[in-house]
C-alpha positions, 0 to 999 in steps of 0.5 A: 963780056958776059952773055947771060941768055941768048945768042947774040948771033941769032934772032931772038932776045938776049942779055949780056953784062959788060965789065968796063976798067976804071976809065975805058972809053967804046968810041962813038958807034951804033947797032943793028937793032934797039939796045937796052942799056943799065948800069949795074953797078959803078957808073958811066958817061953816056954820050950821043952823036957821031963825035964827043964835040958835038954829043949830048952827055949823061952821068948814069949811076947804078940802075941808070937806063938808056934806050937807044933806038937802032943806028943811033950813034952813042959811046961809053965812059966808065967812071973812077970805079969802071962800071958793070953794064947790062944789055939786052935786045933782040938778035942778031947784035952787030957794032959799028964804029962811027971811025972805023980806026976805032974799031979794035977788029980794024987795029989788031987790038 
């Protein structure tokens, strides 16, 4: 993770870009604030809902946008190739994991 302007602990906007291997997964979580979401390059399965059973999915290719309103429960998948991600919002940026045992803070991952 890259940030490209801002500081994603203060108020005010932000841009960070995310790099995701061939294959990651960010388990079901949710944010603080609106996030807005395009795929740079690669692509990924964007899913929402609390669980992977009972979600909506999305195939995103490069240029793909989401906008996810705040508290609104999503996850990633990269695809084959992994995926380059940029997002943007207005600080402070917080997550949340659905399961707390997903949380890698949690685990000492």
């Amino acid at each position: 993770m890259a940030i490209l302007t801002g500081d994603t602990s203060k108020p005010g906007p932000f841009t960070l870009r995310v790099m995701m291997p061939s294959g990651s997964f960010i388990p079901p979580h949710t944010h603080n604030l609106d996030e807005m979401l395009t795929v740079i390059s690669g692509d990924i399965q964007h899913f929402v809902g609390q669980s992977l059973a009972t979600t909506q999915q999305r195939h995103l290719g490069p240029g793909g946008f989401v906008h996810l309103p705040v508290n609104v429960p999503h996850a990633i998948k990269a695809g084959s190739q992994g995926a380059v991600l940029q997002v943007s919002g207005m600080g402070p940026f917080s997550m949340t994991y659905v399961n707390p045992q997903d949380d890698p803070r949690n685990t000492g991952r």
